[in-house]
C-alpha positions as CSV (number, residue, x, y, z in Angstrom):
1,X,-125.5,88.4,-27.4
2,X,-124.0,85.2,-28.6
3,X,-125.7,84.3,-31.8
4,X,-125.2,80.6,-31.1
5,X,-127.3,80.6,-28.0
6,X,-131.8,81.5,-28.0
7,X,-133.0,84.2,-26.2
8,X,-134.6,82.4,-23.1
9,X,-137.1,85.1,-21.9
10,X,-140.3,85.2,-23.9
11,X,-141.0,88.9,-23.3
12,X,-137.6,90.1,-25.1
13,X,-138.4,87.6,-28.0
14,X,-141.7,88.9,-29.0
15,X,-140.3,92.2,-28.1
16,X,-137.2,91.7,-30.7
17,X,-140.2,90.2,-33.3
18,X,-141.7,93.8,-32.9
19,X,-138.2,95.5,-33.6
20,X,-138.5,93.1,-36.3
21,X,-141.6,94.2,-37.7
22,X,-140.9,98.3,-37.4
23,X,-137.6,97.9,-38.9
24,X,-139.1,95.6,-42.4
25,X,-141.6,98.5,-43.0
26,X,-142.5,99.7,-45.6
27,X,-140.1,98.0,-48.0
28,X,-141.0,99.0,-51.4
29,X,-143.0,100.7,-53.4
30,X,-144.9,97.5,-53.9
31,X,-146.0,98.1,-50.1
32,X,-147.7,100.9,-50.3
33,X,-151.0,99.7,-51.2
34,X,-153.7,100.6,-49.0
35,X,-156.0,97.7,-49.7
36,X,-153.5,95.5,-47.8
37,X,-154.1,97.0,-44.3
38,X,-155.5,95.0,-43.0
39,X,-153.2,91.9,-44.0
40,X,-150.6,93.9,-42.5
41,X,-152.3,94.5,-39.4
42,X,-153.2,90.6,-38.7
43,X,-149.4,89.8,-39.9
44,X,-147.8,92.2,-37.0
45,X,-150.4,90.1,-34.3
46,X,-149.7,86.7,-36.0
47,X,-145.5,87.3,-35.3
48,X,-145.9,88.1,-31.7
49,X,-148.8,86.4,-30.7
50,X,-147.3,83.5,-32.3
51,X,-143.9,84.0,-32.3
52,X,-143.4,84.1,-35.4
53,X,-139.5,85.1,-36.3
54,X,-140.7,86.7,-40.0
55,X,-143.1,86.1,-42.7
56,X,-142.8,87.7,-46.5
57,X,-145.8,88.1,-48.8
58,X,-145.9,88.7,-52.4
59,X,-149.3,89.1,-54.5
60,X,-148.8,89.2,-58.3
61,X,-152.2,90.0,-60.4
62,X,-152.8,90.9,-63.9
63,X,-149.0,90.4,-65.0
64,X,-147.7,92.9,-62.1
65,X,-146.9,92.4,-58.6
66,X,-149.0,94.5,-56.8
67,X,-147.6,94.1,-53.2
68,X,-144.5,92.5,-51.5
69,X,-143.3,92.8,-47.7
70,X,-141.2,91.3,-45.4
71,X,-141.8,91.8,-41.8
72,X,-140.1,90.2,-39.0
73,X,-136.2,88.8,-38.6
74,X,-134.9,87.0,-41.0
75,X,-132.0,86.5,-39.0
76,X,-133.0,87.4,-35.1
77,X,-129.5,86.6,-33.8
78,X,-127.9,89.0,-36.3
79,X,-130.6,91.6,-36.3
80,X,-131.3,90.9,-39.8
81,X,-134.7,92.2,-41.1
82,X,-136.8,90.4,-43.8
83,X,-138.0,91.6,-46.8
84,X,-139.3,90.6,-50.2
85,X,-136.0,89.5,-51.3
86,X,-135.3,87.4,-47.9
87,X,-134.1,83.8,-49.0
88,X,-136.6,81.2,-47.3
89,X,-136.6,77.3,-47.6
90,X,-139.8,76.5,-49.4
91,X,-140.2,72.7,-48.2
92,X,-142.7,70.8,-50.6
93,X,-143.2,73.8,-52.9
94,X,-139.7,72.6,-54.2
95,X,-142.3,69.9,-56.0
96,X,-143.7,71.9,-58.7
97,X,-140.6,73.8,-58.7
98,X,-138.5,70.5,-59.8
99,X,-141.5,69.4,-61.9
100,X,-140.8,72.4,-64.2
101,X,-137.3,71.1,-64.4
102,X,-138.3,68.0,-65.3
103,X,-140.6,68.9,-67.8
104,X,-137.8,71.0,-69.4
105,X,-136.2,67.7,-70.1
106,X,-139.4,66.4,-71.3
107,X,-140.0,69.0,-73.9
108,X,-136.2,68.5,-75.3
109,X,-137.7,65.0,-75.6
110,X,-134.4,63.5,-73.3
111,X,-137.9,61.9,-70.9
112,X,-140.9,60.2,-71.8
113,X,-143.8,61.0,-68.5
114,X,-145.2,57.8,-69.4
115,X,-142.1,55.6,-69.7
116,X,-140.8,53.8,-65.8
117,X,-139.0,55.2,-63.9
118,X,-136.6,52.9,-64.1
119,X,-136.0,53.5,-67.7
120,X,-133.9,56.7,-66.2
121,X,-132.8,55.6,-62.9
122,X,-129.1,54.0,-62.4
123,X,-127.9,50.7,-60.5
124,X,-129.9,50.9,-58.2
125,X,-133.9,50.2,-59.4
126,X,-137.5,50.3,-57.6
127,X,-138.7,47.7,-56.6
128,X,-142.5,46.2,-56.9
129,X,-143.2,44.6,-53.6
130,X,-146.9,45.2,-54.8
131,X,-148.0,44.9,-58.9
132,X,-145.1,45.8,-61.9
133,X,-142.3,48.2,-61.7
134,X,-143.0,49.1,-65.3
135,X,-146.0,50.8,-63.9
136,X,-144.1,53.3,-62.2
137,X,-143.8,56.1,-64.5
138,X,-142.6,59.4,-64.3
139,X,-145.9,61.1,-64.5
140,X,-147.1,58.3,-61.6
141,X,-143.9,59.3,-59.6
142,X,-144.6,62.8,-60.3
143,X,-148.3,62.4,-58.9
144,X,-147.4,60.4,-55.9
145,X,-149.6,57.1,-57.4
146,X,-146.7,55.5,-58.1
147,X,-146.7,52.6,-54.9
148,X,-143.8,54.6,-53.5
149,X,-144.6,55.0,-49.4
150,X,-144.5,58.4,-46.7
151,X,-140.8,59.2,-46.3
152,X,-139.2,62.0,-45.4
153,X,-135.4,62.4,-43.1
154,X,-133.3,65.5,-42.3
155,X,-129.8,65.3,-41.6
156,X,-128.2,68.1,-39.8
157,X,-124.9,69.9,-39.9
158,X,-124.3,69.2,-36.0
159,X,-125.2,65.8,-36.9
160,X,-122.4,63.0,-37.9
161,X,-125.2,61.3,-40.2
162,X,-125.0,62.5,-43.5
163,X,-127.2,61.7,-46.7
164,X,-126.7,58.6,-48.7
165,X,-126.5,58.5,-52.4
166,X,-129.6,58.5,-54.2
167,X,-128.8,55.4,-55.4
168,X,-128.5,53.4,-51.1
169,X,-131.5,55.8,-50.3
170,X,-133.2,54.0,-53.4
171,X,-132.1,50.6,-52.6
172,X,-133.1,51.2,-49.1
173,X,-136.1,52.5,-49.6
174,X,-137.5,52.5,-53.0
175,X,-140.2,49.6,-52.7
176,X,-143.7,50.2,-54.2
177,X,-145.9,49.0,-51.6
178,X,-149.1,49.3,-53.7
179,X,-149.9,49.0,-57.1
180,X,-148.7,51.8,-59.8
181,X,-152.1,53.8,-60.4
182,X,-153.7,52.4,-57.7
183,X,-153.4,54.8,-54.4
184,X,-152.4,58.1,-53.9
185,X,-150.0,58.4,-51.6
186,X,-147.7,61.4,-50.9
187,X,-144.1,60.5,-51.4
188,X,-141.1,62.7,-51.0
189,X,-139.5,59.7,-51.6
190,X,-140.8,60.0,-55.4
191,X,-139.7,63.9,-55.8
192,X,-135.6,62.6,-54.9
193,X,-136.1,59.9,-57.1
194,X,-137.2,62.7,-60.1
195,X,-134.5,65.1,-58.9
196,X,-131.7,62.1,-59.6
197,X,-133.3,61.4,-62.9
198,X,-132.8,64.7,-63.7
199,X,-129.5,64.7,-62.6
200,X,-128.6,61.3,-64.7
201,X,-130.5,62.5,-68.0
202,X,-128.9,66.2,-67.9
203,X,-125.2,65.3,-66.9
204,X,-125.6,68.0,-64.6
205,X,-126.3,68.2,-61.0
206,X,-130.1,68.7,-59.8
207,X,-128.7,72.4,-58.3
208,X,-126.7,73.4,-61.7
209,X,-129.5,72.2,-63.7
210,X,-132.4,73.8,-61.9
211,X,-130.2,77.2,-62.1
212,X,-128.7,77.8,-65.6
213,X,-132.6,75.6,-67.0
214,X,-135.1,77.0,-65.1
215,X,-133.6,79.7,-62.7
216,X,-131.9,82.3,-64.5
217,X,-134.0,81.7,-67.7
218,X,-137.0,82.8,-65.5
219,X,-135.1,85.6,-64.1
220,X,-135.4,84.1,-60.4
221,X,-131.8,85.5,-59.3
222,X,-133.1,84.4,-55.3
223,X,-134.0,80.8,-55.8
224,X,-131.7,78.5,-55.3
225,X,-131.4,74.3,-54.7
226,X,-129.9,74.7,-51.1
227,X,-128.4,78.1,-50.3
228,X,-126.7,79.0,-53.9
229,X,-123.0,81.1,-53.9
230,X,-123.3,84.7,-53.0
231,X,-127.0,83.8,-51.3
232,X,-126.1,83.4,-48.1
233,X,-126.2,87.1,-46.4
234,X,-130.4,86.8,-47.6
235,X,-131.8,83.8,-46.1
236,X,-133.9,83.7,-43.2
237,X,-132.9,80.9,-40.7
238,X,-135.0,78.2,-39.7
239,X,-136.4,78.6,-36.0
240,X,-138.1,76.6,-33.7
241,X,-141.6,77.3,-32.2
242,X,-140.0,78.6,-29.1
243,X,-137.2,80.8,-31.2
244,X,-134.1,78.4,-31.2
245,X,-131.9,78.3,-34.2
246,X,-132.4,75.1,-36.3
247,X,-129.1,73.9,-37.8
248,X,-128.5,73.7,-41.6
249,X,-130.2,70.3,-43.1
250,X,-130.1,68.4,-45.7
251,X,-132.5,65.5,-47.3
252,X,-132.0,62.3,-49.0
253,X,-135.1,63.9,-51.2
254,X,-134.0,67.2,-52.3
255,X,-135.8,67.7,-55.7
256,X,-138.9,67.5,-52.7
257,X,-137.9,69.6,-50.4
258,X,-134.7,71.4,-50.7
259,X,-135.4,74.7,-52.9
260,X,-135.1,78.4,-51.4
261,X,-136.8,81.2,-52.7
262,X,-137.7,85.1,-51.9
263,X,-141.3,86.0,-51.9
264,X,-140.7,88.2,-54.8
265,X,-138.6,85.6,-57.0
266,X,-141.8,82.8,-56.0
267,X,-144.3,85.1,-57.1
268,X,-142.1,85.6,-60.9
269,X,-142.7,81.8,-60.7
270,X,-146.1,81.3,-60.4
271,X,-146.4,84.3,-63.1
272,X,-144.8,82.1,-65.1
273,X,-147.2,79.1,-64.3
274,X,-150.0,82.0,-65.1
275,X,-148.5,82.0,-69.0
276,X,-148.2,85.8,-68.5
277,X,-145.2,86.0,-70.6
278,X,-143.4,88.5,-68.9
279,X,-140.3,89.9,-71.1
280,X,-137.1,89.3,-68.9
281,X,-138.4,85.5,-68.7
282,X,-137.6,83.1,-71.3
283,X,-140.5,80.3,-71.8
284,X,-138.6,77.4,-70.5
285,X,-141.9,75.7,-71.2
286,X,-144.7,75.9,-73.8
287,X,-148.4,76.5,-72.7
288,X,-149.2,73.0,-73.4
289,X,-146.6,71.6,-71.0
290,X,-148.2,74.5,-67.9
291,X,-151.4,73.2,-69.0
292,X,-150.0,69.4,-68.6
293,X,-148.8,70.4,-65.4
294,X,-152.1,72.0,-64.1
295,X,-154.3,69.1,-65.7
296,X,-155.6,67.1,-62.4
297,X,-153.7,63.2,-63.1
298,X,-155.2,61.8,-60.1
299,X,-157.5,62.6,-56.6
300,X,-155.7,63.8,-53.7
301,X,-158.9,63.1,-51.7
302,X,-161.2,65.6,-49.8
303,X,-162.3,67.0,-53.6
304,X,-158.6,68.3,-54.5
305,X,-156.2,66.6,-57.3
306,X,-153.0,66.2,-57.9
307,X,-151.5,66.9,-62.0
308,X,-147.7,66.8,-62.1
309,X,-146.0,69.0,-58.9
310,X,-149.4,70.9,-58.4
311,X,-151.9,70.0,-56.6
312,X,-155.7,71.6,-57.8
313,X,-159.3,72.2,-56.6
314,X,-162.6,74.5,-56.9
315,X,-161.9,76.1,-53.3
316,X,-161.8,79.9,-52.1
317,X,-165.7,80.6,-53.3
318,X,-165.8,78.8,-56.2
319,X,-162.2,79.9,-57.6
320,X,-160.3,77.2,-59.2
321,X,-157.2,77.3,-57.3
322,X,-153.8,75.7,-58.3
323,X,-151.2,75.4,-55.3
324,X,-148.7,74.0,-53.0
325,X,-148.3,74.1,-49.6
326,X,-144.9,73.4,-47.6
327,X,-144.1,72.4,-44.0
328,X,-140.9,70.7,-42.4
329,X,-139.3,72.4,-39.0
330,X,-138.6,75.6,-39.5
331,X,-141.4,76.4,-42.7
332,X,-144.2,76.9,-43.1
333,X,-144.7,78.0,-47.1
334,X,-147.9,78.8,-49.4
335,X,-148.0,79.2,-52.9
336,X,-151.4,79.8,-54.6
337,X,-152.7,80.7,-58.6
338,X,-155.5,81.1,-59.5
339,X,-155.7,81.0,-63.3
340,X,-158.6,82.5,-64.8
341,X,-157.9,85.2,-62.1
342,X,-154.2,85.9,-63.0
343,X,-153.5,86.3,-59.5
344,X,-150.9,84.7,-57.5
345,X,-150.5,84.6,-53.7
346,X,-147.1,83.9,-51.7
347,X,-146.7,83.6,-48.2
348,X,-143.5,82.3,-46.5
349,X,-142.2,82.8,-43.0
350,X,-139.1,80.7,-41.2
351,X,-141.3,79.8,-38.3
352,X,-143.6,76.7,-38.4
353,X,-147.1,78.4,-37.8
354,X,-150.7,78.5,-39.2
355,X,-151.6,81.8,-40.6
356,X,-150.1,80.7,-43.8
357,X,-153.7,79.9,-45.4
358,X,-156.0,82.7,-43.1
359,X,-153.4,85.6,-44.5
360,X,-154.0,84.0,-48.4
361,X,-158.0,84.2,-47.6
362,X,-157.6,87.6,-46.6
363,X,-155.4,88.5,-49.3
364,X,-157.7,86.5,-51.7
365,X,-161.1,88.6,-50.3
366,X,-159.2,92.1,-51.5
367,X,-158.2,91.1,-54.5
368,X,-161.5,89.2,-55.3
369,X,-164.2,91.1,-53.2
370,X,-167.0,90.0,-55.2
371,X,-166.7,86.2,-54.5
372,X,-169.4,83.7,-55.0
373,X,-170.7,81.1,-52.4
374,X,-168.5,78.4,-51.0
375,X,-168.4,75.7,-54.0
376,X,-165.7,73.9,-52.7
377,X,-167.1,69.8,-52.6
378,X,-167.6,68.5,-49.2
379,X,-166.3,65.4,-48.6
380,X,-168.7,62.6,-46.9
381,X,-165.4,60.9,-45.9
382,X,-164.4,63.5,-43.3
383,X,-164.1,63.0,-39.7
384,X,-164.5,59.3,-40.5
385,X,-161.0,58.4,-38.6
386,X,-162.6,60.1,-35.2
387,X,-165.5,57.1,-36.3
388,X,-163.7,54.1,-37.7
389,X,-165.3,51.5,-39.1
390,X,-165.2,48.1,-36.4
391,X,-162.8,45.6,-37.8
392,X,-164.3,42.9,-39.6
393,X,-164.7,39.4,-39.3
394,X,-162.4,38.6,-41.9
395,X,-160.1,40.5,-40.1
396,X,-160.4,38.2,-36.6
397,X,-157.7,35.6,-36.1
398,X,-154.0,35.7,-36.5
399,X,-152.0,37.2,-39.2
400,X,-148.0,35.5,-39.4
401,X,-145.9,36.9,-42.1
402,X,-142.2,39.0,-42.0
403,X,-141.4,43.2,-42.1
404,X,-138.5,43.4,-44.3
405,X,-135.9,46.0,-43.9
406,X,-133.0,46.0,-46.5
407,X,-130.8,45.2,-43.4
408,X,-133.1,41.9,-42.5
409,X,-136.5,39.9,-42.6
410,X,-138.2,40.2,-39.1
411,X,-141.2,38.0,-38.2
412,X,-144.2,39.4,-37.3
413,X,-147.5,38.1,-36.2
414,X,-150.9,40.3,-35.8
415,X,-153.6,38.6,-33.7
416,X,-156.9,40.1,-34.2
417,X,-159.5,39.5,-31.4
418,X,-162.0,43.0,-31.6
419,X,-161.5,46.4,-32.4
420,X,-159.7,47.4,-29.5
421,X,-157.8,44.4,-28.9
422,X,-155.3,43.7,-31.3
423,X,-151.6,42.2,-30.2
424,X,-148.5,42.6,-32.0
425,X,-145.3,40.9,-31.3
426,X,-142.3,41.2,-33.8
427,X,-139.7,39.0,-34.0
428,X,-138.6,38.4,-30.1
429,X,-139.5,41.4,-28.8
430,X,-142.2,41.7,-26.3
431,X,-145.7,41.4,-27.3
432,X,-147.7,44.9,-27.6
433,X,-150.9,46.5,-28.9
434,X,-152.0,47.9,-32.1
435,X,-152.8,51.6,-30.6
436,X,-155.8,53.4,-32.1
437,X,-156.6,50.2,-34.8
438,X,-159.1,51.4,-37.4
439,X,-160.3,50.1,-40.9
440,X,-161.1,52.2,-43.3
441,X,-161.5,51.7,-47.6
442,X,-159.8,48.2,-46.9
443,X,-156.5,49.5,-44.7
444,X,-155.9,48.4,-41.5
445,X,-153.8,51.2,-40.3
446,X,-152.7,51.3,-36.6
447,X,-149.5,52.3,-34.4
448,X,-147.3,50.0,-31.9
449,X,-143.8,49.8,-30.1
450,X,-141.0,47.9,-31.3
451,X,-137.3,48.3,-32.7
452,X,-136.0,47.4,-35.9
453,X,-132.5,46.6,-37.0
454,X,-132.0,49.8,-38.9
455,X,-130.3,53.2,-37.4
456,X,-132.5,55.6,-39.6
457,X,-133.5,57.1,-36.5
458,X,-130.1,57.7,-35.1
459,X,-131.2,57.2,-31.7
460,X,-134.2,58.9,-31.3
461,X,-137.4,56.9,-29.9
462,X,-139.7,56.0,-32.4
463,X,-143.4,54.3,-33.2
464,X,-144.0,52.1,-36.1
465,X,-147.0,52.9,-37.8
466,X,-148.7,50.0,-39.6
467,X,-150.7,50.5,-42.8
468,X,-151.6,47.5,-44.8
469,X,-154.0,46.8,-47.6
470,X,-157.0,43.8,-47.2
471,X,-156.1,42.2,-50.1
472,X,-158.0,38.2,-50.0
473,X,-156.0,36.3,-47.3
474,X,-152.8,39.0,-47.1
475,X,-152.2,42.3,-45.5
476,X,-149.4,44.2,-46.8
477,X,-148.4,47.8,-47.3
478,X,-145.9,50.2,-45.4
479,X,-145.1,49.8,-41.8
480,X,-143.3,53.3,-41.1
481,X,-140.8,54.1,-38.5
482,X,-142.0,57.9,-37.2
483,X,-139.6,59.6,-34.6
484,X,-141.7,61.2,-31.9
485,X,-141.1,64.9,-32.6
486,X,-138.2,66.6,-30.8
487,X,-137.0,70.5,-30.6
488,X,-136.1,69.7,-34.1
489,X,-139.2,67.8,-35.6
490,X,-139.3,64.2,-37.0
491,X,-138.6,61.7,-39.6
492,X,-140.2,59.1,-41.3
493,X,-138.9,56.2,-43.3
494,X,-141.1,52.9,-44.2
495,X,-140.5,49.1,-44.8
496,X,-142.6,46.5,-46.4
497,X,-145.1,44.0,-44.7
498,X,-146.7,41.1,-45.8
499,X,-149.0,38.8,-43.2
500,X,-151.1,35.6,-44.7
501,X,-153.8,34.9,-42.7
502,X,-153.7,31.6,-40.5
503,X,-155.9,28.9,-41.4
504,X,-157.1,27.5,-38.2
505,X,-158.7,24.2,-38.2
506,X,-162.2,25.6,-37.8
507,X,-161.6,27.4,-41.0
508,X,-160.6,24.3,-42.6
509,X,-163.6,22.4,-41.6
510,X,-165.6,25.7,-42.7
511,X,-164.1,25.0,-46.4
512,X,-163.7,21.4,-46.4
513,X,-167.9,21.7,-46.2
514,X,-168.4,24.5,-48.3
515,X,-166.4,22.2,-51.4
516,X,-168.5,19.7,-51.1
């Protein structure tokens, strides 16, 4: 078979996903543990009922790791079985991953978490459309409360687009649309932006960096930024949902997204983010700074929290649980510790899928079988988008104001007649609806058709996605251009808004007669 074309017929890919799974078993000592049975079982159902091409696991407890397994294809095309030294792209777990390089720098005391940004960053600055830039400081960046908006792009070998410098992707896109401190809002805008102040403070690359500071010191000789020298025979390719080979991508965010790892080299990480002080690992970090990293800096919503590249919660029957989770085309990635338990979970697979968090429950009930109730805190705010809240009054009436790329200012007026009747027309283009128009904590958030003068979505269709802050007589925040998901997945990159309410001459009279 020619490796560059999919296997069409359904059948003989779950079949091969079986051949897969027979030929990744048992592995290594490490896999022998009866307890895990069961996990094993659900794992050989998940890849074919799924179609899954491969998924690794790794469970360290107590200092040890108790059990690691690959099972699937790494590489299907090539026959290439997985196993707990298979190479896979972590996606967003590269967070905490680059947050332990950057507190490296911050314990040589080359960074300051609580100086801006800016202090680090090169000609190229961010920009407050909303409150000071000074507010945006490393720890804020490193949190996601910084102001910075959703953004995320892939750029991909068959592709002629590649990656701009870190300092046109800032310049492009590096506006704070709220307030520092004010709103979370998850940014892998802010995690390239960390990855290029590591870069500038260091002298180094983010890759060299990340492998002669944190890497080898750590003993992690399969985790790598991108697919590191001598790597490239162990990593698991990227597949589709319906087995077709992804293409190699790259970010304009890598220090968010671009890390690879083996099960077995994650779970030495979190071990390290335990404090269990193995002996081949040098501590890189003092307790304090783990602890600094761990310490919840800010709500993520729904009862979780966010410290500095982890996020945190009391979930999993009580269990205080410090994770990150990791999704982009191709991966789907888990990470979880659970501190005062010394146990670490890992499950990665090359296949976007959902078992990732029912496999770390089952794993978790094993290894913690006496488990109190459910303690996690319910949030009174969920479901409330199936329910939004009517738009207000102070909402009706027409909104004039611009959407500012960094190519060009386009005018844009919002005219707000009820709840489901809200028109949008940008600059000449034809006037349209705000789709699916809710309000909810003071955001009017909303999605509508139009085209902007940019080429970030390198001809694929898109929707812009308004969400803007009530804040007096303005709306502003991030109107973001989302590509409709393809074979491949999507992208999303955001500009700023700012409307002003109209004064009509009934309002007029209205305040001409409440002055006097």
């Amino acid at each position: 078979m020619n490796a560059s074309h999919p296997l069409t017929n359904v059948r003989h890919w779950r079949l091969a996903l079986a051949l897969g799974l027979l030929l990744s078993w048992p592995g290594t000592c490490a896999a022998d543990d009866d307890r895990f049975e069961p996990v094993r079982a659900r794992i050989a159902k998940a890849l074919v009922d799924h179609g899954i091409p491969s998924i690794s696991v790794a469970v360290a407890h107590q200092g040890q790791i108790v059990w690691e397994q690959g099972f699937g294809w790494a590489d299907r095309e090539h026959r290439v079985p997985a196993n707990e030294h298979t190479l896979y792209s972590l996606a967003s777990i590269s967070k905490p991953i680059t947050a332990t390089g950057l507190m490296v720098l911050v314990e040589q005391k080359k960074l300051d978490l609580d100086k801006p940004a800016n202090e680090y960053l090169g000609v190229a600055k961010l920009r407050a459309r909303c409150g000071d830039a000074d507010g945006a400081t490393l720890r804020r960046v490193a949190n996601h409360t910084a102001g910075l908006p959703l953004h995320y792009q892939f750029f991909y070998a068959d592709e002629a687009y590649r990656p701009p410098t870190r300092d046109e992707t800032i310049r492009r896109f590096g506006n704070l649309m709220t307030e520092p401190g004010e709103h979370y809002q998850y940014s892998n805008l802010g995690y390239g932006v960390l990855d290029y102040v590591i870069e500038r403070t260091s002298g180094q690359s983010y890759a060299d960096f990340m492998r002669e500071q944190v890497f080898l010191p750590l003993g992690l000789t399969h985790m790598s930024v991108d697919i590191g020298a001598g790597l490239e025979p162990h990593q698991a390719i990227r597949y589709t949902p319906d087995g077709r080979r992804i293409p190699f991508y790259e970010f304009d965010h890598p220090g968010a997204s671009a890390v690879y790892a083996s099960a077995h080299d994650l779970a030495r990480f979190a071990m390290f983010h335990l404090k269990e002080h193995l002996p081949d690992q040098r501590a890189i970090l003092t307790d304090n700074a783990i602890d600094e990293m761990q310490r919840p800096s800010t709500s993520s919503g729904a009862g979780s929290s966010y410290g500095i590249g982890w996020g945190s919660g009391i979930r999993d029957h009580g269990y205080r649980v410090v994770q990150h989770t990791g999704g982009m085309p191709g991966v789907s990635t888990l990470c979880s510790l659970y501190p005062t338990e010394r146990l670490a979970i890992v499950v990665l697979s090359n296949g976007r899928n959902p078992v990732g968090n029912y496999l770390s429950e089952m794993i978790l009930k094993i290894m913690l079988p006496n488990q109190g109730p459910d303690k996690r805190p319910k949030s009174h705010a969920e479901g409330d988008d199936n329910h939004p809240a009517p738009l207000s009054s102070e909402l009706s009436g027409m909104w004039r104001g611009m959407l500012v790329t960094y190519r060009s200012e386009i005018p844009l007026v919002l005219e707000v007649k009820d709840a489901s009747d809200v028109h949008v027309k940008l600059g000449d283009q034809l006037e349209t609806l705000l789709s699916g128009a809710r309000l909810r904590d003071g955001w009017l958030r909303g999605r509508f058709a139009g085209k902007l003068d940019t080429d970030d979505d390198r001809g694929r269709d898109y929707h812009l996605h308004l969400e803007a802050r009530l804040r007096g007589d303005t709306l502003s925040g991030p109107i973001t251009a989302t590509t409709l998901p393809d074979a491949w997945g999507s992208s999303a990159v955001s500009h700023w808004v700012e409307l002003t309410r109209e004064t009509t001459p009934n309002d007029a009279q209205v305040k001409a007669d409440e002055a006097q």
